[in-house]
C-alpha positions as CSV (number, residue, x, y, z in Angstrom):
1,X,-27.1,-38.8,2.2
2,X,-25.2,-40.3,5.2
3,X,-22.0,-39.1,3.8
4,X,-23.5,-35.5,3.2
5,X,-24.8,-35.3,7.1
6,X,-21.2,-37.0,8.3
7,X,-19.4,-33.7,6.4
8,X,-21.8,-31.4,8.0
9,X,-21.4,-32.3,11.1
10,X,-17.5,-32.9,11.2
11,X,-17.7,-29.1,9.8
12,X,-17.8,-27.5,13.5
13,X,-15.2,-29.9,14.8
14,X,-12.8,-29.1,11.9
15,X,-13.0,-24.8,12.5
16,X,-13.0,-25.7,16.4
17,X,-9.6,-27.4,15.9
18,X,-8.5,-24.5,13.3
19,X,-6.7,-22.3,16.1
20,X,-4.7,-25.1,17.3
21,X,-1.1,-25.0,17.7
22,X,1.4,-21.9,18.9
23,X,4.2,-22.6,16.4
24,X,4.2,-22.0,13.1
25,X,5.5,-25.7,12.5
26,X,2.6,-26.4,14.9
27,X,0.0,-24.2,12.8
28,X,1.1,-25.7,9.5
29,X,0.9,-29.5,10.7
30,X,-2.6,-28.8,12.1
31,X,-4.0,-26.7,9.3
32,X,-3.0,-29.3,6.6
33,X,-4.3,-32.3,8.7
34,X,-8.1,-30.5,8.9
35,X,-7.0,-29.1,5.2
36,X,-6.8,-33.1,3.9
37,X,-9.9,-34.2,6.0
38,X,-11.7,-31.5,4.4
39,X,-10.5,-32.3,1.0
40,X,-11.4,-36.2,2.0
41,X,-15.0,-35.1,3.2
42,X,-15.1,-32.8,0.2
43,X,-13.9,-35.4,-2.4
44,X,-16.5,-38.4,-0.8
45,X,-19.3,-36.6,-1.0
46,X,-18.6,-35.5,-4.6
47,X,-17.9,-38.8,-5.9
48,X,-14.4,-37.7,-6.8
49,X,-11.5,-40.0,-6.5
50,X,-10.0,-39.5,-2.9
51,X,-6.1,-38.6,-3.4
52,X,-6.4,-35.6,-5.6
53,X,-9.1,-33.6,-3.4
54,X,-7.0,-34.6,-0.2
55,X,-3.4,-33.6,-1.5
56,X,-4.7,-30.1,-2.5
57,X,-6.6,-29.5,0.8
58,X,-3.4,-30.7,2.7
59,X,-1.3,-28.3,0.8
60,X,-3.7,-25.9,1.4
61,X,-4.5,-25.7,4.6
62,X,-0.6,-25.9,5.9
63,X,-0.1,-23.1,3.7
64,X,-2.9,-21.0,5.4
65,X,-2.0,-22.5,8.9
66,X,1.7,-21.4,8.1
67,X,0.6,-18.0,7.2
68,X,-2.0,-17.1,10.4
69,X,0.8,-18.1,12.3
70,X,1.4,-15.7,15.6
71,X,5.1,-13.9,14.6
72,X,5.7,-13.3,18.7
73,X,5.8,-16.7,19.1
């Protein structure tokens, strides 16, 4: 229960700290950072062991933070 009510509420801090970064390099770093807390959260709460879940939501979430990356800048 306390590890369910932990994700939930590190939910709004994680798409508050989406949009950081100008760069692309920037954009990538931060999006795989919240991409392999998510996978952590995600991963603890389903009683899944912890690498697997975080490696994907790294990879995952440079990848997006890489693609919504501003081209003008």
């Amino acid at each position: 229960m306390k590890s369910t009510l932990f994700a939930v509420m590190l939910l709004p801090l994680a798409l508050s700290l989406s949009a950081c970064g100008d760069t692309w390099g920037q954009r990538a770093v931060t999006g795989g950072a919240i991409g392999t807390g998510a996978g952590l959260a995600v991963g603890a709460v389903a009683g899944l062991p912890l690498l697997g879940p975080a490696l994907v939501g790294g990879v995952l979430g440079a990848g997006i933070g890489a693609a919504t990356a501003h081209e003008g800048k």
